[in-house]
N, CA, C and O of each residue as an XYZ file, in Angstrom:
296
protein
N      69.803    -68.447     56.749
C      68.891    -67.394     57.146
C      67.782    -67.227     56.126
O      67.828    -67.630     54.964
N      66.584    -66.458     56.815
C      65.491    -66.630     55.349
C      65.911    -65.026     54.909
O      66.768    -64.186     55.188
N      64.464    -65.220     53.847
C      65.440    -63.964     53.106
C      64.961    -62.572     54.276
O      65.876    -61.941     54.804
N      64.003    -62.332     54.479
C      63.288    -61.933     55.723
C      64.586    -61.157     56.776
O      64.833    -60.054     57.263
N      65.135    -62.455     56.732
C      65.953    -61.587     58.230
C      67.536    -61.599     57.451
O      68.484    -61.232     58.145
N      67.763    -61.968     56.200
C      68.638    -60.960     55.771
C      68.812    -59.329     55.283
O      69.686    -58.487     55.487
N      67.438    -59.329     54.484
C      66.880    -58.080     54.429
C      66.967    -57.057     56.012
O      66.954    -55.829     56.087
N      67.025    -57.729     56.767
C      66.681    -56.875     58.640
C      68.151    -56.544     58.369
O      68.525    -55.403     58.098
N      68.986    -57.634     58.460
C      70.488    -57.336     59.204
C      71.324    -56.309     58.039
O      72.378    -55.699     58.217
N      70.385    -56.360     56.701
C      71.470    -55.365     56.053
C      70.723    -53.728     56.206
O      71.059    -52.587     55.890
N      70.257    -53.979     56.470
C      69.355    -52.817     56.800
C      69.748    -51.769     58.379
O      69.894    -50.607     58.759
N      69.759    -52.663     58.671
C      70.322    -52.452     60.477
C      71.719    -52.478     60.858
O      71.955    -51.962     61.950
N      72.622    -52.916     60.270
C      74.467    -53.045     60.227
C      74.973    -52.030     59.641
O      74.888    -51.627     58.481
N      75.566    -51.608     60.646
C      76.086    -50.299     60.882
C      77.695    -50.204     60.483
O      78.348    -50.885     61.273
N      78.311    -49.719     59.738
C      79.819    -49.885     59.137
C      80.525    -48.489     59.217
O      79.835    -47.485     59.040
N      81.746    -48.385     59.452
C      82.590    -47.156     59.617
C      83.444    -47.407     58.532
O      84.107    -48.433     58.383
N      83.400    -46.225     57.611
C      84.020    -45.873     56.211
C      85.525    -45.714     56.837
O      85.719    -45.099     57.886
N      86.512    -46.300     56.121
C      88.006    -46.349     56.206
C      88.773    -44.751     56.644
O      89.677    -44.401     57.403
N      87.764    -44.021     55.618
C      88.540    -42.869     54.793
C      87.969    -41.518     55.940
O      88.756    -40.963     56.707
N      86.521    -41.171     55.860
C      86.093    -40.357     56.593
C      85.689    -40.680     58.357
O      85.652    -39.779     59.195
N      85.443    -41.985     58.627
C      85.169    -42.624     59.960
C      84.123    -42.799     60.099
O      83.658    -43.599     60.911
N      83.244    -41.828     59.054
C      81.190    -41.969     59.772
C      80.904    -43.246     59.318
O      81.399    -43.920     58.415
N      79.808    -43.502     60.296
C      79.238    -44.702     60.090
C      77.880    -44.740     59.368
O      76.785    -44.188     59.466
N      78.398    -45.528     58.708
C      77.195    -45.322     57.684
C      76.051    -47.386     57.945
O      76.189    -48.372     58.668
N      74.917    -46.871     56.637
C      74.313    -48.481     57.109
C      75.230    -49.521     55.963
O      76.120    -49.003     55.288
N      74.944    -50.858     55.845
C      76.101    -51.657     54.883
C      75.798    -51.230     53.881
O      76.821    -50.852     53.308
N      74.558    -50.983     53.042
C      74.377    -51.201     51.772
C      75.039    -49.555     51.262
O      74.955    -49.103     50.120
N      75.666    -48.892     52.409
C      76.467    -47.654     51.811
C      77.950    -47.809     51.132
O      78.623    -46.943     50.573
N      78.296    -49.446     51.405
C      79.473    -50.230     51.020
C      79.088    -51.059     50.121
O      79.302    -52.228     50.441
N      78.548    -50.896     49.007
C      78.103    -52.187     48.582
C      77.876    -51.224     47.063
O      76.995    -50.412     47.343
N      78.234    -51.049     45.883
C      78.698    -50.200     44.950
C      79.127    -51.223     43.901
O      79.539    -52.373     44.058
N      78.882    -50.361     42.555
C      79.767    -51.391     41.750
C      79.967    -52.893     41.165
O      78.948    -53.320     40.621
N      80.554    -53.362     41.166
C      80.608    -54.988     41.539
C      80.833    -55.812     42.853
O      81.003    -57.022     43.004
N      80.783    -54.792     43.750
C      81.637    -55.435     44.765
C      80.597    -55.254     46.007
O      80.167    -54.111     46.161
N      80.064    -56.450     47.080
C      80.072    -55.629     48.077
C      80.847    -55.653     49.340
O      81.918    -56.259     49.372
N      80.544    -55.249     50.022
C      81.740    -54.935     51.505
C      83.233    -54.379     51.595
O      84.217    -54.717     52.252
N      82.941    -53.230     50.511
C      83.842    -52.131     50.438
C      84.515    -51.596     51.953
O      83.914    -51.770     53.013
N      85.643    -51.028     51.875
C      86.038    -50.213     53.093
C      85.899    -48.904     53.514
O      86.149    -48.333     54.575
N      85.329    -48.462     52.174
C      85.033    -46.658     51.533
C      83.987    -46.500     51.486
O      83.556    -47.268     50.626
N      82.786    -45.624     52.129
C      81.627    -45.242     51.163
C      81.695    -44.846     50.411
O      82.818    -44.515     50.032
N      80.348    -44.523     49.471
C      79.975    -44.058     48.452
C      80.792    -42.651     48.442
O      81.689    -42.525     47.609
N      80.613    -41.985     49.007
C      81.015    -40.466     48.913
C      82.772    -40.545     48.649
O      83.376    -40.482     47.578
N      83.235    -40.684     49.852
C      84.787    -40.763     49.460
C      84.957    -41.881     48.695
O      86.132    -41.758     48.349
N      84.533    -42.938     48.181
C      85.009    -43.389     46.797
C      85.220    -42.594     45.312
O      86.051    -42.707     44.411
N      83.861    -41.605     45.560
C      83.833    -40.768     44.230
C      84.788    -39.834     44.706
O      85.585    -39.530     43.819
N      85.031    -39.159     46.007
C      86.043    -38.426     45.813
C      87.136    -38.307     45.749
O      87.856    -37.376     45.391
N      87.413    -39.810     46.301
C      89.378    -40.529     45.737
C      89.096    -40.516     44.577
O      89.631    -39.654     43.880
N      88.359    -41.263     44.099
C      88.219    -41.361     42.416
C      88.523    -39.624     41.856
O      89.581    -39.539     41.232
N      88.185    -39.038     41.919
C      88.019    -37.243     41.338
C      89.428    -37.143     42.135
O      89.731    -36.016     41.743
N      90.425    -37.497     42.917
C      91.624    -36.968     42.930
C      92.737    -37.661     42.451
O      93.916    -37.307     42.449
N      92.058    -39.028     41.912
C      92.640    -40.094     41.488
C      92.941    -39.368     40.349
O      94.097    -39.197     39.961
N      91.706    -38.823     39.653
C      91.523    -38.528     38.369
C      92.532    -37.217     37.825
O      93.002    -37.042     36.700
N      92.677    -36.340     39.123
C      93.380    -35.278     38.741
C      94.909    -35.175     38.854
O      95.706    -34.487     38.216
N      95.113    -36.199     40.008
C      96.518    -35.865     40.183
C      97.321    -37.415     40.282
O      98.477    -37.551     40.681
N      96.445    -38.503     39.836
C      96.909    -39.842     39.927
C      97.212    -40.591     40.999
O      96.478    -40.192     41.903
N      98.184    -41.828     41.552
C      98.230    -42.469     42.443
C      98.546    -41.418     43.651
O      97.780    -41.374     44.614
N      99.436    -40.762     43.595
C     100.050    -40.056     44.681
C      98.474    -38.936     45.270
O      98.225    -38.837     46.472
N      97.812    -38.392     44.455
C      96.894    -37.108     44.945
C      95.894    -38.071     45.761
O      95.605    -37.803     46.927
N      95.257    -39.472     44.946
C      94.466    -40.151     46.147
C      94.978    -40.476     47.479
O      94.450    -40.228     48.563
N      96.188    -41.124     47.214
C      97.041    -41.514     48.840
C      96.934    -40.566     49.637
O      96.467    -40.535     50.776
N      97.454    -39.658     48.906
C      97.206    -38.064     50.152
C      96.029    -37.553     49.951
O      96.129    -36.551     50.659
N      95.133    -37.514     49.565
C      93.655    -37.515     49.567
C      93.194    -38.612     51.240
O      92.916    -38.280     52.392
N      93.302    -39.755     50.642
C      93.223    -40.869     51.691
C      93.540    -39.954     53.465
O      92.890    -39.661     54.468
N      94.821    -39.829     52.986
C      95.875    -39.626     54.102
C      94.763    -38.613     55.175
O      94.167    -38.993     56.183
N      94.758    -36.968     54.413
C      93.790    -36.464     54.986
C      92.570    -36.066     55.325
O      92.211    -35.043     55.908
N      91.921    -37.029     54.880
C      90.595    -37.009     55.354
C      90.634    -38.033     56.500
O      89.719    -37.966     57.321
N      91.663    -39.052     56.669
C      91.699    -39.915     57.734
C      92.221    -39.472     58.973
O      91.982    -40.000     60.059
N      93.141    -38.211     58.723
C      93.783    -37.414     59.915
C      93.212    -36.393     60.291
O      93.607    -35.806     61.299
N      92.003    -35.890     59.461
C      91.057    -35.250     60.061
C      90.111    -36.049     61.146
O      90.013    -35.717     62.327
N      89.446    -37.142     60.546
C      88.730    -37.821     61.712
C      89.338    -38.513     62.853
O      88.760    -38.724     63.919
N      91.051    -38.999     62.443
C      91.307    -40.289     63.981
C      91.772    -38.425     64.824
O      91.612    -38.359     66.043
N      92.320    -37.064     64.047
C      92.804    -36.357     65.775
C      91.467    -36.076     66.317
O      91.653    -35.859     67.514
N      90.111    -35.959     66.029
C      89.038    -35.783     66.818
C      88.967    -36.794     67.564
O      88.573    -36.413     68.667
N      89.184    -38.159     67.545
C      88.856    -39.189     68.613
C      90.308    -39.465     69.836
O      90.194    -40.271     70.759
C-alpha cells in the first residue's frame, strides 16, 4: 500500500475497546510500545490506577465491571 492510503485506513478503522465496548478510531489502540491494543487509552489508564491501588485482583474486577456494564445494555 502507499503511504497515502495507509494514512486513510488508520484514520477511518473503527475498533471496539475490550473493556468499555465504545468504538473508538485505531490510533486510540496504539499507545506505548505497542500497537493494536485491546483497551483504549482511557481504560488502560484506568486498569492501570486500579492496578495501582489494589493490584492483580482490583484490575480483574475493574475489567470485570466495566465489561458488564456495557455487554447487559446490548
Amino acid at each position: 500500500m502507499t503511504l497515502h492510503m495507509d494514512f486513510y485506513m488508520a484514520k477511518t478503522f473503527q475498533k471496539a475497546c475490550s473493556i468499555c465496548g465504545r468504538t473508538y478510531p485505531a490510533q486510540e489502540f496504539s499507545y506505548g510500545n505497542k500497537d493494536n491494543r485491546s483497551y483504549c487509552r482511557a481504560c488502560d489508564k484506568a486498569e492501570k490506577s486500579a492496578y495501582s491501588a489494589g493490584g492483580t485482583e482490583a484490575a480483574r474486577q475493574f475489567r470485570e465491571q466495566q465489561r458488564a456494564k456495557w455487554q447487559s445494555k446490548v
